[in-house]
Structures are given as structure tokens and as C-alpha cells.
MIRODO-126296 format. One record per residue (C-alpha): residue number from 1; residue in one letter; chain; x, y, z. Coordinates in pm, 1 decimal. Each point is the difference from the previous one (the first is absolute). Example, Ala and Ser with C-alpha at 12.3 -4.5 7.8 and 13.67 -1.06 7.14 Angstrom:
BEGIN
<k:1, r:A, c:A, px:1230.0, py:-450.0, pz:780.0> .
<k:2, r:S, c:A, px:137.0, py:344.0, pz:-66.0> .
***
This chain:
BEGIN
<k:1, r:X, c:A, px:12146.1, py:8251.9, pz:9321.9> .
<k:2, r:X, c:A, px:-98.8, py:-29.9, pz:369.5> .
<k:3, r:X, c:A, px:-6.5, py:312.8, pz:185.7> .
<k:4, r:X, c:A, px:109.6, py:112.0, pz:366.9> .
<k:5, r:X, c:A, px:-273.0, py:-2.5, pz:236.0> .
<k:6, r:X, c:A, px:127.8, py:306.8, pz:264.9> .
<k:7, r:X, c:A, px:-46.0, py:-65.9, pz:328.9> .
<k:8, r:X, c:A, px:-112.9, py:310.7, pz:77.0> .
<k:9, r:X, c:A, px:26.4, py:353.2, pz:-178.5> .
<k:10, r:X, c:A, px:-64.8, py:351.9, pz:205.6> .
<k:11, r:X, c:A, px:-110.9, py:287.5, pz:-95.1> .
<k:12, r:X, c:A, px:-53.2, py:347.5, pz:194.6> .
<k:13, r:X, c:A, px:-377.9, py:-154.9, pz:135.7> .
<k:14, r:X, c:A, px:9.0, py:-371.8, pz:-136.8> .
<k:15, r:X, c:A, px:147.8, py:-373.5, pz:33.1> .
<k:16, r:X, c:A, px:-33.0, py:-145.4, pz:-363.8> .
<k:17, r:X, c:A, px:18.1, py:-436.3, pz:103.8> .
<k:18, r:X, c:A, px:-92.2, py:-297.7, pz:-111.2> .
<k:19, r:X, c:A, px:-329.8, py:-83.4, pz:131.5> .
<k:20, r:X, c:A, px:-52.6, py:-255.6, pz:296.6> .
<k:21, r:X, c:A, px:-251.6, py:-268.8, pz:143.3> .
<k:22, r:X, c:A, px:-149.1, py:283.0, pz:237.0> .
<k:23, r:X, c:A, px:-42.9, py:236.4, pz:-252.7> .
<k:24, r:X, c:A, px:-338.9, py:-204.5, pz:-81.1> .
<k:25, r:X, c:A, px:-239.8, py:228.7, pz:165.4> .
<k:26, r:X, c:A, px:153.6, py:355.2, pz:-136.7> .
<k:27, r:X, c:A, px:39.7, py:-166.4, pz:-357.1> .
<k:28, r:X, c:A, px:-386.7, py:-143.5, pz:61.6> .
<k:29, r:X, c:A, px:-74.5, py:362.6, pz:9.5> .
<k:30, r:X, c:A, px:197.5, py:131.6, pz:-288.4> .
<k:31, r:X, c:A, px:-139.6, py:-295.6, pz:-171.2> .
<k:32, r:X, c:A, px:-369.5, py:37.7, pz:71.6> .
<k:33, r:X, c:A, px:25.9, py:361.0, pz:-54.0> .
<k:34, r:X, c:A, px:-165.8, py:90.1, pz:-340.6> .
<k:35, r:X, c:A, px:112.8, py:356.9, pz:-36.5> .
<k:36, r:X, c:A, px:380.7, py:-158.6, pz:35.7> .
<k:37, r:X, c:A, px:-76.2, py:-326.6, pz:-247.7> .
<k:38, r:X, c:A, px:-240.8, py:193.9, pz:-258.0> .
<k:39, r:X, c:A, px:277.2, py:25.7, pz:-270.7> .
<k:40, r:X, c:A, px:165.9, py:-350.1, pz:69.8> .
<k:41, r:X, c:A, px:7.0, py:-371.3, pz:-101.2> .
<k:42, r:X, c:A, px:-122.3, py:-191.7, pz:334.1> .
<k:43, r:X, c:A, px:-309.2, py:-186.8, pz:-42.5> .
<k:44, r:X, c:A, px:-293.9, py:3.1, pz:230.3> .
<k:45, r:X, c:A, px:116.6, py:-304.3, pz:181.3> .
<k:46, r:X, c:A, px:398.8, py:171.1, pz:104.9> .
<k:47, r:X, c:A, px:-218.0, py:282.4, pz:159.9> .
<k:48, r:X, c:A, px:-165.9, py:-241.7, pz:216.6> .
<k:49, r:X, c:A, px:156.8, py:-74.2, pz:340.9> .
<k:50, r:X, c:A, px:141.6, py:-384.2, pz:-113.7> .
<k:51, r:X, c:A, px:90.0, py:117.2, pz:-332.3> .
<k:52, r:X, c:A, px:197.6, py:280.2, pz:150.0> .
<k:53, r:X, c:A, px:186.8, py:-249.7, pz:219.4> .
<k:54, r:X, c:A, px:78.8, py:-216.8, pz:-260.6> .
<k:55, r:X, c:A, px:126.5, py:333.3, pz:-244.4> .
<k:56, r:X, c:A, px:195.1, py:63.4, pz:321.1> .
<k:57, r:X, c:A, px:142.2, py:-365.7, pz:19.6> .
<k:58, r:X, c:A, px:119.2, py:-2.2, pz:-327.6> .
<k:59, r:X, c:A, px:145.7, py:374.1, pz:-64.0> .
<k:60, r:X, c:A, px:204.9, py:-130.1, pz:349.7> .
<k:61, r:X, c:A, px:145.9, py:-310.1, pz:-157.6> .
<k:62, r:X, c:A, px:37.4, py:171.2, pz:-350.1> .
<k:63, r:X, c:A, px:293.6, py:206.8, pz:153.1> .
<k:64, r:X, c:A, px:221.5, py:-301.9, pz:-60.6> .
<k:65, r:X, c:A, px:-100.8, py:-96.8, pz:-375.1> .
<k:66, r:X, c:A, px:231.9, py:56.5, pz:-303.9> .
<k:67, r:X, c:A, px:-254.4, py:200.8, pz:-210.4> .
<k:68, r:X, c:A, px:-159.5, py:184.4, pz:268.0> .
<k:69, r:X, c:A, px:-303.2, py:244.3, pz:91.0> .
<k:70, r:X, c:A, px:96.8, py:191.9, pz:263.8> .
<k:71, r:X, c:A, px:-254.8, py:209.9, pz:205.2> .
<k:72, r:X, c:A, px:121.0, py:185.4, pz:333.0> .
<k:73, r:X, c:A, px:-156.4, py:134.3, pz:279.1> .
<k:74, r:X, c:A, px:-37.1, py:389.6, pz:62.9> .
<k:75, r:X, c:A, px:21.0, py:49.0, pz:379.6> .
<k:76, r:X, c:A, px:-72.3, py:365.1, pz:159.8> .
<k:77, r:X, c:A, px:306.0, py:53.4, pz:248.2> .
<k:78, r:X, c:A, px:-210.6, py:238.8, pz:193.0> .
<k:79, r:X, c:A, px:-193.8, py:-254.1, pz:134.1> .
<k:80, r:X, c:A, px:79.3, py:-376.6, pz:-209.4> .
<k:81, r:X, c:A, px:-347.0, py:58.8, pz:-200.0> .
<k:82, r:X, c:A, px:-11.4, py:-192.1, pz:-370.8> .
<k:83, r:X, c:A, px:-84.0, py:278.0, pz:-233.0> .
<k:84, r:X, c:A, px:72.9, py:-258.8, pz:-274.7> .
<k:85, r:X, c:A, px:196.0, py:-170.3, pz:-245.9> .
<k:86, r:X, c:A, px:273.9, py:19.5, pz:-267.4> .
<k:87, r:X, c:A, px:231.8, py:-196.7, pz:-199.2> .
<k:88, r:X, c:A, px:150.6, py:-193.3, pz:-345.9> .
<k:89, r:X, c:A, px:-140.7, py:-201.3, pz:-236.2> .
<k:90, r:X, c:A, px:127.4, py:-145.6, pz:-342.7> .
<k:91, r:X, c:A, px:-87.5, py:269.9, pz:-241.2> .
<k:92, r:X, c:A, px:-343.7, py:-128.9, pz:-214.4> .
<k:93, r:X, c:A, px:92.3, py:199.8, pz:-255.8> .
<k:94, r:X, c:A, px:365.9, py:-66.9, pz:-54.8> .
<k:95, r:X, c:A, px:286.3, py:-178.8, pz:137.2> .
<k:96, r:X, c:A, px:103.5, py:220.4, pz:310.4> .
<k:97, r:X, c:A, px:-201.4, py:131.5, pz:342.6> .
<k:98, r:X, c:A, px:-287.1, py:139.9, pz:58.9> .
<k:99, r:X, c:A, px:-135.6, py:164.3, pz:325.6> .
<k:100, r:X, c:A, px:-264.3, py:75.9, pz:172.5> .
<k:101, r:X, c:A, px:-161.1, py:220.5, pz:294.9> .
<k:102, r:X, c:A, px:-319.8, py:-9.3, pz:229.5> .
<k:103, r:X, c:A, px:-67.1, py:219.3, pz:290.4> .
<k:104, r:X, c:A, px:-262.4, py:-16.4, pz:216.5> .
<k:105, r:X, c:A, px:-267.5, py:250.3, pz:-64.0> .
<k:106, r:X, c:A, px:31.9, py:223.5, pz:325.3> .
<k:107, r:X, c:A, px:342.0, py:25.4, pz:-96.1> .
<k:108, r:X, c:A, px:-0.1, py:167.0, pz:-358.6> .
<k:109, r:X, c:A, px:116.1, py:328.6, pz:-75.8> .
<k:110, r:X, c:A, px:210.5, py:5.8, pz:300.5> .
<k:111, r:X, c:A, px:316.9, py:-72.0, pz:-207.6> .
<k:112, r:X, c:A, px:51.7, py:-336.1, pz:72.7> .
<k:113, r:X, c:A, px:-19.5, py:-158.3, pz:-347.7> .
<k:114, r:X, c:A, px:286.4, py:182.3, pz:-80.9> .
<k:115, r:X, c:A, px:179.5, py:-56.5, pz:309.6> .
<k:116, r:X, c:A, px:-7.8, py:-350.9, pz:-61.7> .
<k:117, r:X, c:A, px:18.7, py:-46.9, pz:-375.5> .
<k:118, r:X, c:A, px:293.9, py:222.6, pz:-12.1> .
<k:119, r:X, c:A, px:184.4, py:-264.1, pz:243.3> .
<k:120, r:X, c:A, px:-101.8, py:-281.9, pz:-164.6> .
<k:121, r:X, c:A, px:127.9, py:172.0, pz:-323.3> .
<k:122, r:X, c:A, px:342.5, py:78.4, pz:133.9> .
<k:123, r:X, c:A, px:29.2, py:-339.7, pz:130.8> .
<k:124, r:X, c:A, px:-80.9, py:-129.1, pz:-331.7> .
<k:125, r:X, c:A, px:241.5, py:209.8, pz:-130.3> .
<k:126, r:X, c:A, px:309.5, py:-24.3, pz:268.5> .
<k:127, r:X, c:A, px:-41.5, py:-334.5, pz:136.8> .
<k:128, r:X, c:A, px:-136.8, py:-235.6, pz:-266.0> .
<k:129, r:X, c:A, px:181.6, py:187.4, pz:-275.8> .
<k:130, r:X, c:A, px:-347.1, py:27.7, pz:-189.0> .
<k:131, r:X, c:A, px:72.2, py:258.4, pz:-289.0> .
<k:132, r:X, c:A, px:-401.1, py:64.3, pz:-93.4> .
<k:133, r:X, c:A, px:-301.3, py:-74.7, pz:149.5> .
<k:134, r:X, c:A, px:-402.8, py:23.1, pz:-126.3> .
<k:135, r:X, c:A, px:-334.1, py:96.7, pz:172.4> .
<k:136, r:X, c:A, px:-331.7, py:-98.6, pz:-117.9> .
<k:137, r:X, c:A, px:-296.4, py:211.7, pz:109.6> .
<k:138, r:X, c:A, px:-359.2, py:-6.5, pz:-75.4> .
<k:139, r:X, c:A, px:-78.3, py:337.5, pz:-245.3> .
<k:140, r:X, c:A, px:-283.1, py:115.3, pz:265.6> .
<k:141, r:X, c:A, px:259.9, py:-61.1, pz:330.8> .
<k:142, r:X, c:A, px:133.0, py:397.2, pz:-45.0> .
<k:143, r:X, c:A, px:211.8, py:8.1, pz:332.5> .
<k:144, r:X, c:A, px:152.4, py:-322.9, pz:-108.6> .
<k:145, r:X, c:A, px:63.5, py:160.7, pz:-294.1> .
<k:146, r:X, c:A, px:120.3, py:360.3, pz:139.3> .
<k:147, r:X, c:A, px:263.3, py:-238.8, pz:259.1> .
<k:148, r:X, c:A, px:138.9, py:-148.7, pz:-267.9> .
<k:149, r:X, c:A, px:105.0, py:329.5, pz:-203.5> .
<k:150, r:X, c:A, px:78.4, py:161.8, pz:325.6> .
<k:151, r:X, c:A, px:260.2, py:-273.9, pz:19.4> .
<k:152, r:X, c:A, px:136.5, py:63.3, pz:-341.0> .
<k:153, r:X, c:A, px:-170.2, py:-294.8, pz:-191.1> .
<k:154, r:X, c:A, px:-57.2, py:76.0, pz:-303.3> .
<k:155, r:X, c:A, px:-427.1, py:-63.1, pz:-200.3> .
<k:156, r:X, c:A, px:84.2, py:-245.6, pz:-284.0> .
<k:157, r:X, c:A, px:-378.5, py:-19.4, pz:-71.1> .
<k:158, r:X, c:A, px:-274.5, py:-258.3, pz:-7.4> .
<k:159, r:X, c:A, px:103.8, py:-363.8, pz:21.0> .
<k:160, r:X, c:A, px:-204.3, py:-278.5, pz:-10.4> .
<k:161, r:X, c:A, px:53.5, py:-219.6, pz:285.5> .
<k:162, r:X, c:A, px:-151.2, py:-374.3, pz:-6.4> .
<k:163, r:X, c:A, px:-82.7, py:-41.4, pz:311.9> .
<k:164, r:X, c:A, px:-214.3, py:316.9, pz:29.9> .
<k:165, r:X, c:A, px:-347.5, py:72.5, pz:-214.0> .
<k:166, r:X, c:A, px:123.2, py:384.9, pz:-56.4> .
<k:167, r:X, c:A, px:311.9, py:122.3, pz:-139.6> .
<k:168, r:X, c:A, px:264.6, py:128.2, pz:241.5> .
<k:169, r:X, c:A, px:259.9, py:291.2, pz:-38.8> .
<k:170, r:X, c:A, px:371.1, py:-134.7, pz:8.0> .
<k:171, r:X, c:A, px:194.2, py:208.9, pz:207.2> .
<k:172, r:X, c:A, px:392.4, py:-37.6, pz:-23.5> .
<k:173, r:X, c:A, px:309.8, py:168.1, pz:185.7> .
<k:174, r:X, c:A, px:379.3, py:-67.5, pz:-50.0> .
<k:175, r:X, c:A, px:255.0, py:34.0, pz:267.2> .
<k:176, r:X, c:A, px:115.7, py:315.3, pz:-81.0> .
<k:177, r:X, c:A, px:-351.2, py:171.9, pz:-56.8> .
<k:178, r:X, c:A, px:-119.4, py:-69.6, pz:431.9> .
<k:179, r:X, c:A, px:-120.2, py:361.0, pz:117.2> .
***
């Protein structure tokens, strides 16, 4: 199943959108920023400045495969900043979605994770006619964890996960359970 990329989703401070070309030097940033990438799955050479191009090169053209990844741009309306990134994936655990959240570190606990997750969610939900989606979240990452029960997600425990060394904790939420 190939999902709809939006074009653009608003909330009250944000633009949710595909990423573009001259997003390079704000994704560099993200990218490079260890705080942001400490729980994730990009190797030392994405966080460097031509691995970060070519991460951006290819989430841009994945927007148009069947069996997508998608990742999306978090833009600040205040003032156009990237405060970072969300999106789909094929769920590793099972044969739905899965998705994910980064901020920016000088933007947590200023309510933007669920700003945007909670969009993404009821796009999920409205628009692609998704009927459940799953989280995966490292068992130390405890505001990743706190988001996605402040969503209405529900813990299903420990999973293992092959691509990670550590277990992860499955998070799941159905259409009718979004908060």
C-alpha cells in the first residue's frame, strides 16, 4: 500500500511538508546534532555533511515509491525554523505503519511533539484511512515515551527490534483511541 504524501499539514504554530533540496543545511543540523540522533538508527557517516545530503536526496525521491518511508519536515511558522522531522514507515513489527518523531533539542517540552504527532495521527486516520498505527521508542527515551501515551497509544511492552542492539517498547493506537 503506497501512502499520500500531504503537501503540507498546519497546525496552530507548524507546517508539517515533505522535505526539500534547501532543507540541507537545517536537516545537516538536526542530523549532526547528537542529543536529537542519540536514540536513532543513522550511522556515523548520515550525520556527516555528504551523508546528510545524500539521506536528504533519497527521503526526497522516496515520496514517489510504492512501499514508501516517508519523513516530513517540521517548520516553525513563527519564523520558517526546522525544529525537525516526522513521518511513516512500514511497520517492522507487523504489517501496517509505524511513526516516528524528532524535535530539535531547544524545542522540547514546549508542546510541539504533540502538536505535530497528533496531526500526523489524524491524517493517518482521516485521509489515508489508516485504522492503527505503532511507535517504537527506546526504553531510556522517557519524553518519547510520555508523547506517545499523552496521545493515547497504548505500552504493549518490550519488543525486540532487528535492526537495533536493545529492545524497544511497541507503542500502538487505533483510530478511535487519538486523545
Amino acid at each position: 500500500m503506497s501512502l499520500k504524501v500531504p503537501e503540507m499539514l498546519e497546525t496552530e504554530r507548524t507546517f508539517i511538508r515533505p522535505f526539500k533540496e534547501d532543507d540541507l543545511d537545517s536537516f545537516y543540523s538536526f542530523m549532526s546534532d547528537g542529543e536529537t540522533t542519540k536514540y536513532l538508527l543513522f550511522t556515523a557517516d548520515q550525520k556527516t555533511l555528504e551523508g546528510t545530503k545524500e539521506l536528504l536526496d533519497k527521503t526526497i525521491a522516496n515520496y514517489d515509491n510504492e512501499e514508501q518511508i516517508y519523513a516530513l519536515a517540521v517548520e516553525r511558522k513563527a519564523d520558517g525554523n526546522f525544529i525537525g522531522s516526522i513521518g511513516f514507515g512500514p511497520d517492522w513489527k507487523g504489517s501496517g505503519y509505524q511513526m516516528f518523531w524528532m524535535i530539535l533539542p531547544e524545542y522540547w517540552k514546549k508542546g510541539y511533539g504533540i502538536e505535530v504527532t497528533k496531526k500526523l495521527l489524524e491524517y493517518a486516520f482521516s485521509v489515508l484511512g489508516l485504522e492503527m498505527v505503532t511507535a517504537y521508542s527506546h526504553p531510556d527515551n522517557i519524553a518519547s515515551e510520555k508523547l506517545a501515551l499523552k496521545l493515547g497509544m497504548v505500552n504493549n511492552g518490550i519488543v525486540d527490534l532487528e535492526f537495533f542492539d536493545e529492545p524497544h517498547v511497541q507503542f500502538v493506537i487505533r483510530k478511535d483511541d487519538l486523545n
